[in-house]
N, C-alpha and C positions, 0 to 999 in steps of 0.2 A: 677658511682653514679650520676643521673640527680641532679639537682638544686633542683627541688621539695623533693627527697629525703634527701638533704641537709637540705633544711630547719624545713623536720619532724623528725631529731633527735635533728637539734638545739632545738627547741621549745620544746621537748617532754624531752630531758635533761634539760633543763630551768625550766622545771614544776616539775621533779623528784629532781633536786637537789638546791629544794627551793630558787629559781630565777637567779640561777645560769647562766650568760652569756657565750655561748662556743663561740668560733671563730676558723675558718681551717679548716673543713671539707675536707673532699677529696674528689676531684673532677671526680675521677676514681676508678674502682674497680679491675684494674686491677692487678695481684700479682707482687708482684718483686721477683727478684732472690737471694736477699740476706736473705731467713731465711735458718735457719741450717738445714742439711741435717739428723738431727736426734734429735728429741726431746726424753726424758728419759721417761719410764715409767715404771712400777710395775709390774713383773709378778713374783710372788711368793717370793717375795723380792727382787728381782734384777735388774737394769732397762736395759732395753732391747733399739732399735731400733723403733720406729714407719713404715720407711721406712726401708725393711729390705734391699736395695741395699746400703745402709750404714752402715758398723758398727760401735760399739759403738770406741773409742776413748781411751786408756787407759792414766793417766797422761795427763789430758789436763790443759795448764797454761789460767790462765784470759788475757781475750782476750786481743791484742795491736791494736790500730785504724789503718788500714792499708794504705799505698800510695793512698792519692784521687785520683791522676793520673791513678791508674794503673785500678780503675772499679771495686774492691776485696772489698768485705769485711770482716773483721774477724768477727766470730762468734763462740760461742760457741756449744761443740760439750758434749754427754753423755761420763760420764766416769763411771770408776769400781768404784765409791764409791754407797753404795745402796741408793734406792731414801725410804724415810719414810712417809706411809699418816699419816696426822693426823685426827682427827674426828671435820669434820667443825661445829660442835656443839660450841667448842672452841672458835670460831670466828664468832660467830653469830649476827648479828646484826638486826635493826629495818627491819619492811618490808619483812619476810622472807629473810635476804640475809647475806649474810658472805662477812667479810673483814678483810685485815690483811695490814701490810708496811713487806718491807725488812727491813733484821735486820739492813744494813746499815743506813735505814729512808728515803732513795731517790727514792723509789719505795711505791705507795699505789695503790691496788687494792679492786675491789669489785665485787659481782658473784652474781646474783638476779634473780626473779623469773619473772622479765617484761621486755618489751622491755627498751632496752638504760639503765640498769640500774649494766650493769654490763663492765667490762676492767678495764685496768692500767694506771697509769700517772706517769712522772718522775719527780720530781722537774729539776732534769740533766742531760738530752740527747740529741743525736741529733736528728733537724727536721726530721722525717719519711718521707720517700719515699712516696709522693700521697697527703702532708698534706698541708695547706695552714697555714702558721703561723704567716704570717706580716699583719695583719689587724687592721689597725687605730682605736680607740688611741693605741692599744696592738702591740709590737712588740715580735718577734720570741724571742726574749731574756728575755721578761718579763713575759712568759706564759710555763706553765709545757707541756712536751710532753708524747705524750701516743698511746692508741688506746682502742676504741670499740670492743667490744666481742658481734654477734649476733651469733644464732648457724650455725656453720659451714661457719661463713665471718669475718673479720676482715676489719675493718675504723680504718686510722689511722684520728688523731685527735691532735688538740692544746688544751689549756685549760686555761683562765685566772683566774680559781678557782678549789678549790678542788671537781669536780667531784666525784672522786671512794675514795676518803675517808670516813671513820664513826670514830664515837666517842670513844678514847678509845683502839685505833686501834694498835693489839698487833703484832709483828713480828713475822714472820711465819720463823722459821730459818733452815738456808743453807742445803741442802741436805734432805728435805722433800718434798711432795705433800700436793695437796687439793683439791676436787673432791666437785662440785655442781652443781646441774643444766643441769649435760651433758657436762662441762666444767671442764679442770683439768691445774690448773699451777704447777710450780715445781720451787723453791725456790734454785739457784744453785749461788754458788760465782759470778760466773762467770755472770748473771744475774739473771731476774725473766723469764721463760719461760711458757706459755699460748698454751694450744690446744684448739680450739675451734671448733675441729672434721672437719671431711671430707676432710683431712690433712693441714686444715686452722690453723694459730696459728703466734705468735709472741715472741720474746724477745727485752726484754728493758731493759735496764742498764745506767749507764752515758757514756761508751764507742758507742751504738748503740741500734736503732732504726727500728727493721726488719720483714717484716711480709709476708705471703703471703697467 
């Protein structure tokens, strides 16, 4: 991602989330290796595979933060429990857009019909891979993490304010979906997990921070 691009989401999130300051853009676009090899999805109630060179996963436990040394990270995988959409009518908000938190509270996302106006933020995760989050007066500890949802890219992102919140903003609970826009996350213990198509997508949790 150039500089120039940097500064037109800062700005254009600033003006969407009513003077809202971002800081930590990323400075790259390039993907990492740490999202899951299988995001869950819907087909006739059951969730399947996105990449079908992986299968789904039965009995998978929430994730454990793995050795930093070793370059691994855990990540959550689809399991046999069914994924449920619900009707994003439910979770509608101003602006044409839908938002919900995790039921835990440490996850708020939002899915919207204009640019920058849609991703997730943690109150508690780790920094993402690509994001800048020590920028003065804001330190990486004092700002929620997350990331950007354009279709088919993912930015991740720092945030010294609630971003992807709305008013109001009711739990979207475990083992469901949510479909807007061309965008579908999926509500799993284990995290919150986001496609943002063209096998782009992210999960975020307080254990990790992954996208590609």
């Amino acid at each position: 991602m150039t500089r120039n691009r940097i500064r037109t989401v800062v700005s254009a999130l600033a003006i969407a989330c009513t003077g809202l300051v971002l800081t930590g853009c990323s400075s790259s676009t390039a993907p990492t290796n740490a999202m899951p090899s299988v995001i869950p999805t819907v087909v006739g109630g059951a969730p399947t595979a996105l990449n079908d060179a992986s299968p789904p996963v039965s009995n998978v436990q929430p994730p454990i933060s793995s050795d930093p040394d070793s370059g691994s990270v855990a990540t959550p995988s689809a399991d046999s429990t069914q994924i449920t959409p619900v009707d994003p009518a439910r979770y509608a908000a101003i602006n044409n857009e839908v938002g919900w938190k995790s039921p835990s509270g440490n996850v708020y996302c939002k899915l919207g019909s204009t640019a920058f106006s849609s991703g997730c933020q943690a109150t508690n995760a780790p920094v993402p891979d690509g994001a800048d989050c020590d920028k003065p007066p804001f330190s990486a500890d004092e700002m929620s993490k997350g990331f950007l949802l354009d279709p088919g890219q993912v930015t991740p992102m720092c945030f010294n304010q609630g971003a992807f919140g709305v008013e109001n903003a009711q739990p979207l609970e475990y083992n469901t979906s949510i479909s807007f826009n061309g965008y579908t996350c999926y509500s799993r213990v284990e995290a919150m997990v986001c496609d943002a198509g063209g096998g782009h997508g992210f999960v975020l949790s307080m254990q990790q921070a992954t996208w590609n």
